[in-house]
BATORTI-923913 format. One record per residue (C-alpha): residue in one letter; x, y, z. Coordinates in nm, 3 decimals, padded with zeros to 5 digits. Layout:
# residues N
<atom residuo="A" c1="X" c2="Y" c3="Z"/>
...
//
This chain:
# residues 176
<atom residuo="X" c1="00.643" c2="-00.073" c3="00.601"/>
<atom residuo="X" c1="00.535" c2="-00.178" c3="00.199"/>
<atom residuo="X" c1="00.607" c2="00.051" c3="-00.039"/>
<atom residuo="X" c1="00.366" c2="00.148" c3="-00.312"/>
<atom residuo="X" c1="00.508" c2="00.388" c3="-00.603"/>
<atom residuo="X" c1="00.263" c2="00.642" c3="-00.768"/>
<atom residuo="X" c1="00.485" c2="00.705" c3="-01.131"/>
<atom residuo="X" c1="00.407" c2="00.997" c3="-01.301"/>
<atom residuo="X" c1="00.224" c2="01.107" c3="-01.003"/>
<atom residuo="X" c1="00.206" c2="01.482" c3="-01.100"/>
<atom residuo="X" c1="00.098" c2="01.673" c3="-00.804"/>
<atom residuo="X" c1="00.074" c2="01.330" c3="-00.589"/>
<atom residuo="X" c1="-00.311" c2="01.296" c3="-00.553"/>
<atom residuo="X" c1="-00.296" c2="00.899" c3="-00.526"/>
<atom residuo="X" c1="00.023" c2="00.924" c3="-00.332"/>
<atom residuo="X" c1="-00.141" c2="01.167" c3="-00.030"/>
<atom residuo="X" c1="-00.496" c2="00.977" c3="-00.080"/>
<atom residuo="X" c1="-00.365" c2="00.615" c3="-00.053"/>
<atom residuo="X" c1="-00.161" c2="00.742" c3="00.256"/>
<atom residuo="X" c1="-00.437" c2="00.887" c3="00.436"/>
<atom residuo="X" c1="-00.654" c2="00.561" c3="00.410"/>
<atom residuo="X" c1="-00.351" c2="00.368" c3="00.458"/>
<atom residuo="X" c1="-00.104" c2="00.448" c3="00.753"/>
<atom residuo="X" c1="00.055" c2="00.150" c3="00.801"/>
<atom residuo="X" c1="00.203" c2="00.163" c3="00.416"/>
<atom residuo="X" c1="00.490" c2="00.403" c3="00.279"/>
<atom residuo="X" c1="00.388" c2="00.581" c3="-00.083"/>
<atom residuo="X" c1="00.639" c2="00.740" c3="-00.287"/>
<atom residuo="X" c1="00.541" c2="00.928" c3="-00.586"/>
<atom residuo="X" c1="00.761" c2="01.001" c3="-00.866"/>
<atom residuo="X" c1="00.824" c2="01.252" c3="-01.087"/>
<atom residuo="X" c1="01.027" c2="01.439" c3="-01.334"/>
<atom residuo="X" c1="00.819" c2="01.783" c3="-01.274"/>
<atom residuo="X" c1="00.953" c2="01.929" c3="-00.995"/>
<atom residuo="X" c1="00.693" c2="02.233" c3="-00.960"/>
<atom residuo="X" c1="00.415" c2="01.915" c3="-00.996"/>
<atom residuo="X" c1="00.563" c2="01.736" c3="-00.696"/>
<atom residuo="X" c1="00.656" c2="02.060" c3="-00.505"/>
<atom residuo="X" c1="00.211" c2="02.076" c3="-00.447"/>
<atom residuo="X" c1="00.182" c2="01.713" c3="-00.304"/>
<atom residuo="X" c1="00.527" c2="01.745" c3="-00.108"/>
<atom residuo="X" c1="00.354" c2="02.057" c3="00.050"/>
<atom residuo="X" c1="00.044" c2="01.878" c3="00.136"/>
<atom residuo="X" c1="00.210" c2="01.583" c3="00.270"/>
<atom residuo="X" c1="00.404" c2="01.826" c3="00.525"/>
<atom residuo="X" c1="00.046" c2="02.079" c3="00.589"/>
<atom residuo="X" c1="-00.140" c2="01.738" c3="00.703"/>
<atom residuo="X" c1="00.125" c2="01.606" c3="00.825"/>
<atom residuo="X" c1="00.137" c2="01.285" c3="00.622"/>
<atom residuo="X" c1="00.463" c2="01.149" c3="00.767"/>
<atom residuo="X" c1="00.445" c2="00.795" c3="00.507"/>
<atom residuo="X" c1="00.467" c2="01.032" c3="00.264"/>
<atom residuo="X" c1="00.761" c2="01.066" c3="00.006"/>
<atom residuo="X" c1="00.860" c2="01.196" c3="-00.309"/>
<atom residuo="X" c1="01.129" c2="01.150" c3="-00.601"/>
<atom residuo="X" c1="01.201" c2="01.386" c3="-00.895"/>
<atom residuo="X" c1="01.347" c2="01.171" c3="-01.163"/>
<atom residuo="X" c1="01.300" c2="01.041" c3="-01.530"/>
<atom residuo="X" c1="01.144" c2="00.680" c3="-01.458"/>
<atom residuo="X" c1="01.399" c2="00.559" c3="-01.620"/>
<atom residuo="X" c1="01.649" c2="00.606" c3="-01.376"/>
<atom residuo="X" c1="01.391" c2="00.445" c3="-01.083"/>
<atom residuo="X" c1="01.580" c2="00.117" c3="-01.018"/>
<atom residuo="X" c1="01.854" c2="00.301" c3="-00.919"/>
<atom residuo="X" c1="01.678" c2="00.403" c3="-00.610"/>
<atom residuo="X" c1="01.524" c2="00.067" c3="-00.445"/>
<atom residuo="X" c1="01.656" c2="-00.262" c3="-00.405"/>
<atom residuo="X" c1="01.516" c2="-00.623" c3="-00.517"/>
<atom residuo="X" c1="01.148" c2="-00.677" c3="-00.362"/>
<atom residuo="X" c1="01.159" c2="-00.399" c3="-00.170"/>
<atom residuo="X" c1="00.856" c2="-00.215" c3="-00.342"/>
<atom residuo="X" c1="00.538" c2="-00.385" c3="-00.349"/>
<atom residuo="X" c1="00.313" c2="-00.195" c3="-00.547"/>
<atom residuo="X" c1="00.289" c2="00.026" c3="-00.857"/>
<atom residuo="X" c1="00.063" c2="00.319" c3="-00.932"/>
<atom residuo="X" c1="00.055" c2="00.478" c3="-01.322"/>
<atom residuo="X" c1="-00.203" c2="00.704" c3="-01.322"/>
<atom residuo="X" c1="-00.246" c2="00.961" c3="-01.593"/>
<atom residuo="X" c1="00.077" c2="00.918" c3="-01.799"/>
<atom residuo="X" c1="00.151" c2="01.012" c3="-02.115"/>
<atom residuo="X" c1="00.094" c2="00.807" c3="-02.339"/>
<atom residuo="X" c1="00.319" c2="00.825" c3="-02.568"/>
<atom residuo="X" c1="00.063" c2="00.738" c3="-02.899"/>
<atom residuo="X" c1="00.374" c2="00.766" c3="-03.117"/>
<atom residuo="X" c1="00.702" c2="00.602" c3="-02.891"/>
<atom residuo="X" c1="00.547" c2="00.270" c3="-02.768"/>
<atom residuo="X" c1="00.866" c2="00.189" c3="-02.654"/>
<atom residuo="X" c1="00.869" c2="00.564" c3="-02.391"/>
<atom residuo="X" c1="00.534" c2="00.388" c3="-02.255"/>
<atom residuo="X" c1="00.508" c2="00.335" c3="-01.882"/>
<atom residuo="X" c1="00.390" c2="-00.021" c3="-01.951"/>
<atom residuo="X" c1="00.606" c2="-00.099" c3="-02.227"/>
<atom residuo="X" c1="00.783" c2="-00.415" c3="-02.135"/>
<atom residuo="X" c1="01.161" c2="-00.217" c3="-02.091"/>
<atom residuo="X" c1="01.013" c2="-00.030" c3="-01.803"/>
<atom residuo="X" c1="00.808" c2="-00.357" c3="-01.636"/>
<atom residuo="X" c1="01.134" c2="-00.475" c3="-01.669"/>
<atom residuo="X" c1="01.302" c2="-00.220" c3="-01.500"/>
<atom residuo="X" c1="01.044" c2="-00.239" c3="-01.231"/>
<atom residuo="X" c1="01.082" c2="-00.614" c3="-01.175"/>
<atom residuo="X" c1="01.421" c2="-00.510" c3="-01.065"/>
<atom residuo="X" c1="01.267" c2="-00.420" c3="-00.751"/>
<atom residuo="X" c1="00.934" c2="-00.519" c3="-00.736"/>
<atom residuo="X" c1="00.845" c2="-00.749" c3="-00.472"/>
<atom residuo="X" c1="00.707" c2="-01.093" c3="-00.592"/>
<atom residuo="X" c1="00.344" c2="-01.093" c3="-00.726"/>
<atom residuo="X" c1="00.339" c2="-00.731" c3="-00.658"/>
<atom residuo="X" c1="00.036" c2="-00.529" c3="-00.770"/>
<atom residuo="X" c1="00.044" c2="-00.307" c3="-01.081"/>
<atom residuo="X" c1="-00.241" c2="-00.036" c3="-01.180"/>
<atom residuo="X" c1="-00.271" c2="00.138" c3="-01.464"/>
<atom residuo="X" c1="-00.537" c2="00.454" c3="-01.491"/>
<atom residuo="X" c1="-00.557" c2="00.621" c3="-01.768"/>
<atom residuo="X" c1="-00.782" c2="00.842" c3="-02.009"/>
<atom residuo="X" c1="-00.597" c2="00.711" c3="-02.301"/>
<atom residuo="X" c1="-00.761" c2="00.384" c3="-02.477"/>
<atom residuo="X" c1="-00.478" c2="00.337" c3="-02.676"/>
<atom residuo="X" c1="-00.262" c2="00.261" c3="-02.398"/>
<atom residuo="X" c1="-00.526" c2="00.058" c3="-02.199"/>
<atom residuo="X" c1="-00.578" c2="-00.156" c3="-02.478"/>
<atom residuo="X" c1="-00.149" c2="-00.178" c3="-02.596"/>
<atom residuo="X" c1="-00.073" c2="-00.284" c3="-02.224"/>
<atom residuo="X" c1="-00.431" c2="-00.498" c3="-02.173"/>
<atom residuo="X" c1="-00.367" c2="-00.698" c3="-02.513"/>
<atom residuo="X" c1="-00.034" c2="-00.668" c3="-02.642"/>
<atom residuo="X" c1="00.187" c2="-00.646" c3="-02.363"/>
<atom residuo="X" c1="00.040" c2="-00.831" c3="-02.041"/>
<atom residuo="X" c1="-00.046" c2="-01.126" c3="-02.257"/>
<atom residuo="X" c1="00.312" c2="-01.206" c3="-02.306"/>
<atom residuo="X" c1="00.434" c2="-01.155" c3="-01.946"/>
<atom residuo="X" c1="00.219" c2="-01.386" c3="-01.802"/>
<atom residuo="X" c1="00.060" c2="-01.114" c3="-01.584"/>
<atom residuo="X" c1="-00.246" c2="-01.225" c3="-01.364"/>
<atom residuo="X" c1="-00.527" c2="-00.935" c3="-01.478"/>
<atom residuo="X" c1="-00.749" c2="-00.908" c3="-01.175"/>
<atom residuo="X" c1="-00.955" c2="-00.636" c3="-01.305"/>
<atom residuo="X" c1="-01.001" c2="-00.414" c3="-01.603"/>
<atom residuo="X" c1="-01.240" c2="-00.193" c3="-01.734"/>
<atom residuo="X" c1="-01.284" c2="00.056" c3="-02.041"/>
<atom residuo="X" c1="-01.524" c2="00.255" c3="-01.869"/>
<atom residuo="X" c1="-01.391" c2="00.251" c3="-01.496"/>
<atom residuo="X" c1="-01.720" c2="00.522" c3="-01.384"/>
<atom residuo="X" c1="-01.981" c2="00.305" c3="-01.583"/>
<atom residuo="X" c1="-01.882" c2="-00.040" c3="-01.453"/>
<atom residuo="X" c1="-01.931" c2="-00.263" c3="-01.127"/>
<atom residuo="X" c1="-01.552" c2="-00.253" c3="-01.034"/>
<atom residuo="X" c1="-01.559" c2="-00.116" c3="-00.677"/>
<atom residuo="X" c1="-01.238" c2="-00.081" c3="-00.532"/>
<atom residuo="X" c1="-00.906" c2="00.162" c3="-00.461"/>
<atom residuo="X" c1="-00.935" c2="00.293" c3="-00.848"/>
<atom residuo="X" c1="-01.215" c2="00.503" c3="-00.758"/>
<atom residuo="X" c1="-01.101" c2="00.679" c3="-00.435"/>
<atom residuo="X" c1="-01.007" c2="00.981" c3="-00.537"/>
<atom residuo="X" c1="-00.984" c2="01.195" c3="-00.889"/>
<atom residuo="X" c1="-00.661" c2="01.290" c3="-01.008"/>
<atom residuo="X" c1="-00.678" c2="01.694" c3="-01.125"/>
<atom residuo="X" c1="-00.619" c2="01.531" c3="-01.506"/>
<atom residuo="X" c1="-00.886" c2="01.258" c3="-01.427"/>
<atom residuo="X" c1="-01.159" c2="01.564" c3="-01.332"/>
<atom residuo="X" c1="-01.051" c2="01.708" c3="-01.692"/>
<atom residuo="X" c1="-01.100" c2="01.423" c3="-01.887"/>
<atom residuo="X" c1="-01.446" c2="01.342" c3="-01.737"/>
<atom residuo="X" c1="-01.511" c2="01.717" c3="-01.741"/>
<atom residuo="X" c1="-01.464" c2="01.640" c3="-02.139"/>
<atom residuo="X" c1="-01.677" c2="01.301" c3="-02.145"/>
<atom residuo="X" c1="-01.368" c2="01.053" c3="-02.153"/>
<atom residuo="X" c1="-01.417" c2="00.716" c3="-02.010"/>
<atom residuo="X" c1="-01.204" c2="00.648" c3="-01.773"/>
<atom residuo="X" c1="-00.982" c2="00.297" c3="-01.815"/>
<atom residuo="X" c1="-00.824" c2="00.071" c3="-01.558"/>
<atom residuo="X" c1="-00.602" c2="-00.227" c3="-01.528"/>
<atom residuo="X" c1="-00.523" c2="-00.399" c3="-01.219"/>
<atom residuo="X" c1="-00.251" c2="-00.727" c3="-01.256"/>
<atom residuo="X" c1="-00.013" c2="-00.895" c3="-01.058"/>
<atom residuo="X" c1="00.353" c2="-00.866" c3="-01.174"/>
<atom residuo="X" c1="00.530" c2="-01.213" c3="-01.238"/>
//
């Protein structure tokens, strides 16, 4: 079956939402938090949620565990976002590099995020130069007419942030 990577997934919320909605897909979501994944790992065997998976490693290291095309899409919901080290960004190019390595071709990428600085370094400094095909974006994901997958469910950071009045961002491109 497709696979579709939640990184950073923290206690897996997109992971075990997408998989409920979606049988006939795998989701793996990835970690370097162990006691984070430990709650959606639990979940995933309560439900039983058996295309459920998931990984505790630095993202750096994640090509080392899939081979070319075999994943076909990318969740990055909620990361840190590294205001400081561009480069450490989960949408930095090293790491869309990286995640060519295995990515299927035109694979779909999403990026969800509370943190406009990193919507707006991936929307207009980085996906401009890789050619990407943005399909749909939004600074204000609750307040706009987007209706689709990005609004299923509420991470427990994404009930925080809108607890605090944050907008809510989101990105969706194909990866060339």
């Amino acid at each position: 079956n497709p696979i579709t990577l939640e990184l950073g997934c923290g206690k897996g919320d997109y992971t075990l939402a997408l998989a409920r909605i979606h049988p006939e897909r795998n989701y793996i979501g990835v970690d370097i938090k162990g006691a984070r994944l430990w709650r959606g790992a639990k979940t995933a065997v309560e439900e039983p949620l058996r295309n459920v998976a998931f990984i505790r490693t630095r993202i750096e290291l994640i090509d080392r565990f899939f081979s070319q095309g075999e994943v076909s899409e990318i969740w990055i919901t909620f990361c840190d976002p590294q205001l400081k080290k561009p480069n450490k960004r989960l949408t930095a190019p090293r790491f869309l590099d990286t995640y060519g390595r295995f990515l299927a071709p035109n694979s779909m990428m999403h990026l969800k995020t509370d943190s406009q600085e990193l919507y707006d370094y991936t929307l207009n400094e980085v996906l401009p130069t890789r050619n990407a095909n943005v399909l749909a974006n939004t600074s204000d994901l609750y307040h706009s007419a987007y209706d689709g997958e990005a609004k299923l469910t509420q991470t427990f950071y994404e009930k925080m942030f809108l607890a605090e009045g944050k907008p809510i961002t989101y990105i969706q491109w194909i990866n060339n």
